[in-house]
C-alpha positions in Angstrom: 8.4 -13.9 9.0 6.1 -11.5 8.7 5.3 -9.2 5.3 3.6 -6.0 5.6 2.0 -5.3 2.0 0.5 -1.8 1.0 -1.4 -1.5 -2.5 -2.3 1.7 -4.3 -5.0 0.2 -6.5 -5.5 1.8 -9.8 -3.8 1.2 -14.2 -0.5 3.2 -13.1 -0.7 1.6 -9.1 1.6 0.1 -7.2 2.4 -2.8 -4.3 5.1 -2.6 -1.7 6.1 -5.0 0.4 8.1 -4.5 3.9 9.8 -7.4 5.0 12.4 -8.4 7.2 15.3 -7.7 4.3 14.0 -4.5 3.5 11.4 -2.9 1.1 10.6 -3.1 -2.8 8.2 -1.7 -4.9 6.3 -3.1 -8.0 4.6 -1.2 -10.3 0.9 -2.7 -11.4 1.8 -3.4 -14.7 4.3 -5.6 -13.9 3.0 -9.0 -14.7 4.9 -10.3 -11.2 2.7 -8.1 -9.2 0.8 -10.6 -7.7 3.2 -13.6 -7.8 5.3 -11.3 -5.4 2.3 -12.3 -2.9 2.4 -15.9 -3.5 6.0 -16.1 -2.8 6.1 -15.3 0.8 6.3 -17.9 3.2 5.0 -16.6 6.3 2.8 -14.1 7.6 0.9 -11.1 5.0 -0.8 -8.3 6.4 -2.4 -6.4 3.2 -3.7 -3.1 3.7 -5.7 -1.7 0.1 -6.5 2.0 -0.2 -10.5 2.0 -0.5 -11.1 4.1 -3.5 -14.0 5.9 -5.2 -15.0 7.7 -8.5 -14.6 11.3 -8.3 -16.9 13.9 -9.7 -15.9 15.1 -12.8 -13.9 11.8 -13.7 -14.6 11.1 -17.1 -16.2 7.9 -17.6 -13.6 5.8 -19.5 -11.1 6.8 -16.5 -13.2 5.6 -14.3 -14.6 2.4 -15.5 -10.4 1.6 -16.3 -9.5 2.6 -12.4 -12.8 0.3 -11.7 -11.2 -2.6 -13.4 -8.0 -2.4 -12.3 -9.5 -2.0 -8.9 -11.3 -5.3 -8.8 -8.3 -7.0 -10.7 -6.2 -6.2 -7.3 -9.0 -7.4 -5.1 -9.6 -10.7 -6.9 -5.8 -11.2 -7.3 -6.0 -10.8 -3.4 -8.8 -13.2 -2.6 -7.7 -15.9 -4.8 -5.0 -16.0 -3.8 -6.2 -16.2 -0.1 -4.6 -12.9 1.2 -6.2 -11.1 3.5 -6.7 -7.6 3.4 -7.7 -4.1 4.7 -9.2 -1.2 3.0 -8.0 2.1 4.0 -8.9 5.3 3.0 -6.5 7.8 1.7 -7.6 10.1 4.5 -6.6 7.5 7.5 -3.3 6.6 6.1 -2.1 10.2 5.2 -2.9 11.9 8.3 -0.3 9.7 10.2 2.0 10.3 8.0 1.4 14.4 7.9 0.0 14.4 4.1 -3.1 16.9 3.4 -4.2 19.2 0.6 -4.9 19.3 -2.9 -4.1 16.6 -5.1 -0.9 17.9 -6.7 0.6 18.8 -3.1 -0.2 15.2 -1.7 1.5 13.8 -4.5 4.5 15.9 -3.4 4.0 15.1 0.0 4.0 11.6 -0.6 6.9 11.5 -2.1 8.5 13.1 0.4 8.0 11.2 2.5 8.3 8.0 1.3 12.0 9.0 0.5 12.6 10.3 4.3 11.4 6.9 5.6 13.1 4.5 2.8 16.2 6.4 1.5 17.4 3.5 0.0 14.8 3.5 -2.5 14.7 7.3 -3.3 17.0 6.8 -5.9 15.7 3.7 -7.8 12.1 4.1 -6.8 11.4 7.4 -5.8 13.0 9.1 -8.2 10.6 10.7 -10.9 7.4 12.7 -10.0 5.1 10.3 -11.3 6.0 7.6 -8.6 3.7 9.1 -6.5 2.3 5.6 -6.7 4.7 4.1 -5.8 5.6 5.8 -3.1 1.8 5.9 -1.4 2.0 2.5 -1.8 5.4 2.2 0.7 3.3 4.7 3.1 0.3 2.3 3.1 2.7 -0.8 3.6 3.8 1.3 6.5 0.4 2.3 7.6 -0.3 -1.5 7.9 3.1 -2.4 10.3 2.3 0.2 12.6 -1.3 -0.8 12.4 -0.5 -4.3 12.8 2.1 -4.2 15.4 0.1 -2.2 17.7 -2.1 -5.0 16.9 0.2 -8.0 17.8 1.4 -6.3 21.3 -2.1 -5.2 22.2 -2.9 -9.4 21.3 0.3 -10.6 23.3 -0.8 -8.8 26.5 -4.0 -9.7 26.3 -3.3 -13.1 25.8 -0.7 -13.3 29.2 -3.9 -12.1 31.0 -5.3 -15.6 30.0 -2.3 -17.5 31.4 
């Protein structure tokens, strides 16, 4: 089986994980978060959006995103889960998302709730899952990545046969 894992890093952030049963959503203060890694038996593909301080960011914000940040990366590496960073840019131009701030949030949402319906309700549902729902668009990001990926891999390995 293979799980398809997309973190919006950050205090208020948020996993989602695609898997052959469907999609779910965990919000960073959970304290499951990460144990909802180290349950899957199989194959993880984890793709991280690579994040930055902004000017004007005040600097308590910014040494809290920081933290939170390198809590999600540590979590990740120890407990041997690769990952990807991707920047916001990459991953929102496939899925059509561009603008100010406060219009990508809306996007996001969106869109997250065209792709995964079945989660607009439960997960989608309030304007400040934004998080949330980048975080199912980055899990997304990574299976298309990845599959492309795996076919390009199987062809090129029948050329070896």
């Amino acid at each position: 089986m293979v799980f398809y894992v997309g973190i919006d890093p950050g205090s208020t952030g948020a996993m989602a994980i695609l898997g052959p049963c469907g999609a779910d959503t965990i919000d960073f203060t959970d304290p499951s978060f990460f144990d909802r890694l180290n349950d899957r038996e199989g194959q993880v593909h984890c793709m991280v959006e690579k994040v930055h301080a902004m000017p004007k960011q005040g600097v308590t914000s910014v040494f809290t995103f920081g933290t939170a940040y390198g809590k999600a990366l540590g979590m990740l590496i120890a407990l041997k889960v690769p990952y990807t960073l991707v920047t916001p840019q990459k991953w929102q131009k496939v899925f059509g998302i561009s603008g100010r701030k406060g219009c990508t949030k809306k996007q996001s949402l969106e869109r997250a709730r065209a792709l995964f319906p079945g989660l607009a309700a439960s997960h989608l549902a309030r304007v400040k899952d934004h998080n949330r729902a980048d975080a199912l668009l980055i899990a997304e990001y990574c299976r298309r990545e990845m599959s492309q990926f795996e076919q390009k891999e199987e062809i090129d390995l029948s050329f070896m046969s």
